[in-house]
C-alpha positions in Angstrom: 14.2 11.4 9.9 16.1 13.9 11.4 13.4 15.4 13.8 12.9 14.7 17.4 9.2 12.5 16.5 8.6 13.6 20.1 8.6 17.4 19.6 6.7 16.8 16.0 3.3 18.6 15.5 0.7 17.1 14.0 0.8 18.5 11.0 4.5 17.4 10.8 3.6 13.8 11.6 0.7 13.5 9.1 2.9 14.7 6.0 5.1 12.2 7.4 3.0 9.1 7.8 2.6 8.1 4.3 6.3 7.4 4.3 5.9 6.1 7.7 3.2 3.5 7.0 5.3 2.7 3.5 8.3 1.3 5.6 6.6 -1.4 7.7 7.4 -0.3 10.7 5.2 -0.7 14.0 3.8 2.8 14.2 1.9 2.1 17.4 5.7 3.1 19.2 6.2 5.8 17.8 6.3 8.8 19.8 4.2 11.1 18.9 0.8 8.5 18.8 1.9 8.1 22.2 1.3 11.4 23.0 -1.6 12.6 20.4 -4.9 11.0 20.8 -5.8 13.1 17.2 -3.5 11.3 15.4 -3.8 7.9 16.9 -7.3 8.1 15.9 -6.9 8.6 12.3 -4.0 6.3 12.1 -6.9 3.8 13.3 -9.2 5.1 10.5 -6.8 4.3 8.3 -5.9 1.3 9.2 -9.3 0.7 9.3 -10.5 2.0 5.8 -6.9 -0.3 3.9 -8.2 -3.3 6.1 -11.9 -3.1 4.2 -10.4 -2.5 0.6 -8.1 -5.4 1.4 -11.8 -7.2 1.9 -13.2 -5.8 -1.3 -10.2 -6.0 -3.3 -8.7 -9.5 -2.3 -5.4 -10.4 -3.9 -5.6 -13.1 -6.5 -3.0 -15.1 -7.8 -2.9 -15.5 -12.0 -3.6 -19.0 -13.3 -0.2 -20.9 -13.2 0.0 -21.6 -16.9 -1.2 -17.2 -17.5 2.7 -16.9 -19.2 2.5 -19.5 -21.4 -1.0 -18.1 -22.6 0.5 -14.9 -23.0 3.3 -16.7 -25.4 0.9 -18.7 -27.4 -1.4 -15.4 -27.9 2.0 -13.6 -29.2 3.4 -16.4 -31.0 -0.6 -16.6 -32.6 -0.5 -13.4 -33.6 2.9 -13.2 -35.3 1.9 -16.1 -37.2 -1.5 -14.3 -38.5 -0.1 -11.0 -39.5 -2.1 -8.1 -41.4 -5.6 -9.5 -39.2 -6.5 -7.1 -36.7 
């Protein structure tokens, strides 16, 4: 980012936060939501609306043995061929 983030307008800074949030980095330093209580507040939204899908839509690890089911399906189906 070549900009000075503290002479960025609003507009500037919201095409810029989906790249923003996609790096990781702390965002509550950032210059500009120091300065803009517009934009801190929907940075909060959003961090508020990604929190509840995490809760709706919880990560869940596949069954350890999910490849070799895969396999065995494939190697299942090779050996039936012509039986869809």
């Amino acid at each position: 980012m070549t900009r000075d983030p503290k002479a960025m307008t609003c507009e500037q800074f919201q095409a810029q936060l989906p790249e923003l949030v996609g790096s990781g980095e702390d965002l509550s330093t950032h210059p500009h939501l120091r300065n803009c209580a517009r934009c801190s507040a929907l940075l909060a939204d959003l961090e508020t609306i990604a929190e509840a899908a995490r809760q709706l839509f919880p990560v869940v690890e596949p069954p350890h043995d999910l490849w070799k089911q895969i396999e065995s399906a494939i190697l299942d189906e090779e050996a039936s061929p012509g039986q869809d």
